[in-house]
N, C-alpha and C positions, 0 to 999 in steps of 0.2 A: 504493500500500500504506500509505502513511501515513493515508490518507483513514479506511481499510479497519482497519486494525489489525497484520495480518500474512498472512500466508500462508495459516497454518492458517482463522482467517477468513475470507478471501476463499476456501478452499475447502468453506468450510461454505455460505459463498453460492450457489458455483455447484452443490454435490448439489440444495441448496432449490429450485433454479430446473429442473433436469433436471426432476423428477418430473411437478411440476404443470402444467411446461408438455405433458410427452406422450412425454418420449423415456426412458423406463422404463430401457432398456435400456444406454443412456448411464450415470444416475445409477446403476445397479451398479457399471460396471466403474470408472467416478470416486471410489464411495465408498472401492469397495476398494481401488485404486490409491495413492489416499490416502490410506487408514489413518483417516476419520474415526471409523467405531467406538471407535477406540483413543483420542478425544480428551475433553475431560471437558464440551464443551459441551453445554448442554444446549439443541438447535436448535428448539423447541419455543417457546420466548422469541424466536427472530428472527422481525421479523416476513414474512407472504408475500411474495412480489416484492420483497423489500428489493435484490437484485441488479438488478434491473429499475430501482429507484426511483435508486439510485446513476449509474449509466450517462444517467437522464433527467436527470437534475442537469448531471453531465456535457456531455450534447448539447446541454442550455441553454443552458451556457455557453459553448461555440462557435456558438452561434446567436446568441448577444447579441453575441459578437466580430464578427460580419459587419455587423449593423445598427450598428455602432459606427463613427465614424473614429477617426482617429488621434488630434484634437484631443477626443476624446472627445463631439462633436456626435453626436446618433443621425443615422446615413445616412437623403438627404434621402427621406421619400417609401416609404421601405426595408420593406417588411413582414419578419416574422420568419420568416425558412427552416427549414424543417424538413427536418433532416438525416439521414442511416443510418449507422449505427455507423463502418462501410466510410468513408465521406463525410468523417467527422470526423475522421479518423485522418490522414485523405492531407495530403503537403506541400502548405504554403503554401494551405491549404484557403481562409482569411479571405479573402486578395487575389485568387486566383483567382475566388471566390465572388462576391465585390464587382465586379470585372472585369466579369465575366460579364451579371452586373445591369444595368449599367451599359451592353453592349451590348445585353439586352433591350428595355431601357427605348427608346434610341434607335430599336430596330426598330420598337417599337409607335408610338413616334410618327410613326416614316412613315406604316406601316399605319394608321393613323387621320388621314392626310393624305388616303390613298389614298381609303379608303371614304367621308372626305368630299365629294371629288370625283366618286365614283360616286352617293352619295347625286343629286348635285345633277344629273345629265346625269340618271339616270333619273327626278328630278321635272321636267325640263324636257320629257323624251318622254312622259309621265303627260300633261302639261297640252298635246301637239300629238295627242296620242291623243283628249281626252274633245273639242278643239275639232273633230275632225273628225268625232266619232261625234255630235255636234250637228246637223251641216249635215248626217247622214241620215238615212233614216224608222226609227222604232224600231219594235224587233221583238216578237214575243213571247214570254215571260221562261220560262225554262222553271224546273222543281222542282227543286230540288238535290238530287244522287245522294248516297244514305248510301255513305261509303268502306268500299271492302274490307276485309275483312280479312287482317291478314300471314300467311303461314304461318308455323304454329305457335304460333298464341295463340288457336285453336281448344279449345286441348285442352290442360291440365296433368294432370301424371302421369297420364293416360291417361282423365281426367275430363272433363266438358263445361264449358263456361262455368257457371257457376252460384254459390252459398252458399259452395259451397268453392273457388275458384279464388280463389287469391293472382295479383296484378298486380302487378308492381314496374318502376317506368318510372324507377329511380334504382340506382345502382351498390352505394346499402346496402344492407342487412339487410333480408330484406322486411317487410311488415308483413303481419299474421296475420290474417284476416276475422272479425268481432265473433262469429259464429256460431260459430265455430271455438275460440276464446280461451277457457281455461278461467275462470271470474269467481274472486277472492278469498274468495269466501264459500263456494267447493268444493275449498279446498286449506290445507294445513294444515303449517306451516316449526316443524320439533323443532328447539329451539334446546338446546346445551350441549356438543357437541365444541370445543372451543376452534385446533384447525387444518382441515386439508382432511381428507375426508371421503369415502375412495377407495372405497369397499364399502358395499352392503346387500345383503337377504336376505329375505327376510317365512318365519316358521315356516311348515311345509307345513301347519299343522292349528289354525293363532288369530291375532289380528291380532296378532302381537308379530316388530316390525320388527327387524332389526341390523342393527346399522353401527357398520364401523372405519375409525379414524380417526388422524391423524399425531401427537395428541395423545399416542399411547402406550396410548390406551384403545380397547375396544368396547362398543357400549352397546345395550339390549336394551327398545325402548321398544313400551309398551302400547296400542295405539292401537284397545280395547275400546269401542266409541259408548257403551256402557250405563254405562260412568263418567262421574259427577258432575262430577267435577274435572278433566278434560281427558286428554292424555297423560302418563305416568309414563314416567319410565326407571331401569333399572339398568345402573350405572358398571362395567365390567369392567377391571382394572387391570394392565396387564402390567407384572411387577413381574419383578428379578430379585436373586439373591442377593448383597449385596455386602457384606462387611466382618461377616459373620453376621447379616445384617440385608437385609428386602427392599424395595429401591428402584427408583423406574418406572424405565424400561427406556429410556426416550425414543426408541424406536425407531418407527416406524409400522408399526400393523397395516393389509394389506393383502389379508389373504383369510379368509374365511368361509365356513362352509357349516352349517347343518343337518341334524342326520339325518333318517330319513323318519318316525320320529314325532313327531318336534317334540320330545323330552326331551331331548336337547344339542346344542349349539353348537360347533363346533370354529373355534379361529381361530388364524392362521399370522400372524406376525411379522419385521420387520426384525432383531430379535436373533434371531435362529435357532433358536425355540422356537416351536411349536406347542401347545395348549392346549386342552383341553376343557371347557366350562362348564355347568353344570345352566341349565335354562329358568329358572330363581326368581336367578340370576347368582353362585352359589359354583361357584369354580374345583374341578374332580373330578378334571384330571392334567393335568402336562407333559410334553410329549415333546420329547425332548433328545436329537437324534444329530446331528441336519445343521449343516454348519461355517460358516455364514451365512443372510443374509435366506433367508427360504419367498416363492416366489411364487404359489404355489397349493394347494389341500388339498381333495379330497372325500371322504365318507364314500360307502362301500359301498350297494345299495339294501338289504342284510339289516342292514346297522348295527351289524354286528361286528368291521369293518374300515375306516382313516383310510388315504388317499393324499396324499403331500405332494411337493411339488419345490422343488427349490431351487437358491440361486447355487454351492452347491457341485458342479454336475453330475449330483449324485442324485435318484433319488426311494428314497419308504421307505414297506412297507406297516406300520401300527400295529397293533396289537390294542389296541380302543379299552377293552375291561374291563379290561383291566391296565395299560396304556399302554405298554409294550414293544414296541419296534422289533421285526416278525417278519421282513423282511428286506428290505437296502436293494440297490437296482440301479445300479452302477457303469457302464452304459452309454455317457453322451452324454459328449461331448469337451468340452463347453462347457456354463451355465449351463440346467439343464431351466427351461423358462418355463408349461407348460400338464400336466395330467393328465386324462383322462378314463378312467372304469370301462364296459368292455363287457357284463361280469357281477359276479358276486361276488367272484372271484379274478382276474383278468383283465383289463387296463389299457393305454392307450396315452399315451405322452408325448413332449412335443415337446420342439425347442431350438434356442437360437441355434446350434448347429452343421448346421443345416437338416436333418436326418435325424428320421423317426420311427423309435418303438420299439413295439412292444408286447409287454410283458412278463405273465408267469401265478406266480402265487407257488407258490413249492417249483422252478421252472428256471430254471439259475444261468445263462439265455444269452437274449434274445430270441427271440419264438416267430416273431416277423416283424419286418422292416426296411422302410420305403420311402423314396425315395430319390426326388429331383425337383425338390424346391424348391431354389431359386437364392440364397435369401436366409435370416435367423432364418426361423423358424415360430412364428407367437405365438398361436395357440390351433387346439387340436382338440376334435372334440364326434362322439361317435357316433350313431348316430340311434337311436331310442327301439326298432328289433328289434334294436339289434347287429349288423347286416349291414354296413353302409357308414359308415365312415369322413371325416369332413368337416376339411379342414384350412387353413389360411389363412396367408397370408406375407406379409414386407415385400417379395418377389418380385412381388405387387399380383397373384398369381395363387390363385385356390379351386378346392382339389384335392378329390376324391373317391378314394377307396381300400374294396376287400374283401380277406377274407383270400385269396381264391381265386389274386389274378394279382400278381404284384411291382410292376407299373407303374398310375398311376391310371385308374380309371375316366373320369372324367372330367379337364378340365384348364381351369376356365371362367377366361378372361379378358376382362374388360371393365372393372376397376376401371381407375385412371391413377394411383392413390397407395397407399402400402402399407395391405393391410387389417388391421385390431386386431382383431377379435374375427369370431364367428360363433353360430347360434344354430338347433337342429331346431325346426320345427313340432310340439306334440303332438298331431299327427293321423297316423292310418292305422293298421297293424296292430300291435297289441298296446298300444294308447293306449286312453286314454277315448273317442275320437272316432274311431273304426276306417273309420266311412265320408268322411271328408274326407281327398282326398288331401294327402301330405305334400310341404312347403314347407320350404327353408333362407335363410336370412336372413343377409345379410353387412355390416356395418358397417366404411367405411375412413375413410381420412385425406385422401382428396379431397371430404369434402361430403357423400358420397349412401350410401345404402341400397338394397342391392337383395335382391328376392326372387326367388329361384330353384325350377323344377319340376328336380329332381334327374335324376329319368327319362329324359328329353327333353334334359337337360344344355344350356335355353336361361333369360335370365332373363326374369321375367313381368313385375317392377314396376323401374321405376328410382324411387328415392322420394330426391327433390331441394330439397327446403325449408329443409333445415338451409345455414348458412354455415359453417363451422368441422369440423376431424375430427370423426368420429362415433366414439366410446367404446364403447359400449353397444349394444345390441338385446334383447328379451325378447318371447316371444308371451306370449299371455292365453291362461290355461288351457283354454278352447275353441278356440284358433289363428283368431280372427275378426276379434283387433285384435293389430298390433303396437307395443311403446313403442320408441320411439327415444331415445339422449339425447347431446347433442356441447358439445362446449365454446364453440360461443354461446350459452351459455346458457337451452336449451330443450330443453325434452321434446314431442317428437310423439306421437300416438297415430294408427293408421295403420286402415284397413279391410284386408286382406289378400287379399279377393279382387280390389276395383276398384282397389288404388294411393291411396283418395282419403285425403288427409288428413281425420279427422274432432273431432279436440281437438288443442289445443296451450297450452303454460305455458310463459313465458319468466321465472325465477328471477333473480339475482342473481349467479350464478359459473358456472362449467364442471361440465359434467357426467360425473362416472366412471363411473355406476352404474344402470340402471333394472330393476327387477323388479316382479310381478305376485303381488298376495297369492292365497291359493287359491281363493277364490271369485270372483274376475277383477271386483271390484267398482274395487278401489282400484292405482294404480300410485307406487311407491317413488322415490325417485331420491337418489342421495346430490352432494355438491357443494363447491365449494372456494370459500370466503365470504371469504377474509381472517379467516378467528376470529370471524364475524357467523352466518351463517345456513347448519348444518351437513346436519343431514340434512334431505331435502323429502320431504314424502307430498304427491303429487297425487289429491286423492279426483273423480271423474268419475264422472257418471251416462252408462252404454254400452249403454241399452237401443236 
């Protein structure tokens, strides 16, 4: 703590380090626990992974204590060990460590005693083998057989050998196929959030991106080809009232949505205001009921009505012309995490108290409950007719639910790590695409991406390229291509009937965010840079 400052510092490190790293739900219950709201820092100035940077300091320095003796000579020979937090912590770590070396060292030089000794018996049977294949008649030489091949390097994500088949004969990161890789001169990095960059959006009806961001703002950038001067943005500032006077809020915005005309913005915040903004970026209302961060907000499809949830357990319908709370649902036990709208008035919401609700404004009681999951529920999404219910858990299981039976339709599991999000196909009935059957798409924390036939409740694509969780999922407005996006730093772009990977862009930071603007030309993705490189637009040609 001397290192650190105090207390309350070192606990502004560790919210900083919750978020970005992926455990959402952690940095709530730490802030609040804490009391950091109530602190006057402004964490906006620390910089990212400084909690990370501290600790590597740290394991340096007991890495240099092992390479060292006593006499202060570096140990003879000694490479630098790299340590695990666990590692460093334990007694008498140095001499054990050094010990330990020290009987490696001696093993190895057996073992290279040994394999010398074998070297040399099997050059001595080498040279009793070639003198006796001298003294007989030689034969004739045959053609060398092409080797087999292994199973299962026939075939990636359900593809043939070919342009798109990644190879990876190394433990890293694969590497992407030239044909695949989107080039630099088709992607375009909006620089000016100043932290990470958890949310975008693209208007339903012109290229104008949003994205919010930890810096306390959202910002609403232009990204019209037919401009001269590049991309433009407007600075949306979430401000709050202090001392008669309005000052940023330093809280991070973390959710957004558009209405279906594209004429406002709604966006939800760590200080516990919600906010509605014109497309040109003047603030139109705040809505102010819920007693903590909003984790989520969608607008109505008639755009009369705002849904919000939040860390105080509730959710709350708005009337978005006046900005008045028309009524909040005291339901869930625990932090609401997800909202989705089935219709106009009518909604379901998740929570870490693993229950859904679906609630209809004007009944003071849930019109239904389901009940099943084992763990949070951290996103629901109904499907484009309102009939079925899609929900996902850190129980690593994807549930299906109608209003017709209590218990789920389906119960798919195949994931191995808990799933973050989920996402409908817009195809089948009542879509623009009514004749392509409909497709659900799940994004988890083990790696992979899978695409599910709802129907049939089996999955069709396992889509495995990503190293890192996967954040995100978005179809493209005709459901032909899906974007993927995970925190090594890549965005996929997917075929959805074959599984094949067909584009891929590897960025700079981790990914929170991928969306698809309305003409399925261009794909969004927002990103966590260090205060470098905030929001990404990947633009790719998909014909």
């Amino acid at each position: 703590l001397s290192v650190i400052g105090s207390l309350v510092n070192l606990c502004h490190l560790m919210s900083l380090f919750f978020l970005p790293a992926g455990f959402s739900h952690s940095a709530f219950t730490f802030g609040i626990e804490s009391h950091i709201s109530q602190s006057n820092i402004n964490g906006t100035l620390v910089p990212p992974a400084a909690l990370i940077s501290i600790l590597q300091k740290g394991l340096q320095y007991v890495e240099a204590e092992i390479s060292i003796n006593e006499d202060g000579t570096v140990f003879d020979g000694r490479p630098i060990e790299s340590l695990s937090l666990i590692d460093a912590v334990m007694p008498d770590v140095v001499q054990t460590r050094q010990q330990a070396f020290r009987d490696k060292l001696a093993q190895q030089q057996q073992q290279q005693q040994q394999q010398q000794q074998q070297q040399q018996q099997q050059q001595q049977q080498q040279q009793q083998q070639q003198q006796q294949q001298q003294q007989q008649p030689a034969t004739a030489s045959t053609a060398p057989q092409q080797p087999t091949p292994k199973n299962g390097e026939a075939t990636v994500n359900g593809e043939e050998n070919g342009a798109h088949t990644i190879t990876n004969n190394h433990s890293e990161a694969m590497e992407i196929d030239g044909d695949v890789e989107i080039p630099t001169n088709k992607s375009t990095v909006l620089r000016g959030h100043e932290s990470e960059v958890f949310i975008c959006a693209w208007n339903p009806v012109s290229d104008l991106l949003a994205s919010g961001s930890g810096d306390s703002t959202a910002r609403i950038w232009n990204l019209n080809e037919n401009s001269n001067s590049g991309p433009t943005q407007l600075v949306l500032r979430h401000c709050i009232r202090e001392g008669g006077q309005d000052v940023p809020s330093n809280k991070d915005v973390t959710s957004l949505d558009w209405n279906s005309d594209g004429t406002l913005l709604a966006t939800g915040s760590y200080d516990g205001f919600a906010r509605i903004w014109t497309k040109d970026g003047n603030l139109a209302s705040t809505l102010g009921q819920h007693k903590g961060p909003i984790f989520a907000l969608k607008w109505n499809k008639k755009g009369n009505y705002i849904l919000s949830a939040g860390v105080d357990k509730t959710t709350i319908i708005w009337d978005a012309h006046t900005g008045e709370a028309k009524q909040q649902f005291p339901f869930h036990s625990a932090p609401a995490l997800d909202v989705d709208w089935q219709n106009n008035t009518t909604f379901a919401s998740c929570s870490t108290d693993m229950c859904i609700h679906v609630c209809r404004l004007g009944c003071d009681r849930p019109v239904k409950t389901f009940q099943g999951h084992t763990n949070e529920v951290n996103a629901i999404k109904w499907d484009p007719s309102g009939m079925l219910l899609a929900s996902c858990s850190d129980d690593m299981t994807l549930k299906i639910w109608n209003m017709k039976q209590d218990t789920c339709v389906h119960d798919l599991q195949a994931h191995n790590k808990e799933i973050y999000t989920i996402k409908w196909s817009p195809t089948g009935p009542g879509t623009n695409n009514p004749n392509s059957y409909i497709m659900l798409a799940s994004a988890s924390f083990d790696s992979t991406v899978r695409l599910w036939d709802v129907e049939r409740g089996v999955c069709l694509h396992t889509l495995t390229k990503h190293q890192e969780p996967v954040y995100s999922v978005a179809f493209s407005p005709d459901g032909k291509y899906l974007a993927s996006g995970s925190f090594d730093k890549c965005v996929h772009i997917w075929n959805t009937q074959t599984g094949a990977l067909v584009h891929s862009y590897r960025g700079t930071g981790g990914i929170f965010e991928v969306c698809w603007n309305a003409s399925g030309d261009k794909v969004g993705a927002s990103a966590s840079d260090e205060r470098k490189t905030m929001g990404e637009r990947n633009r790719c040609d998909l014909q």
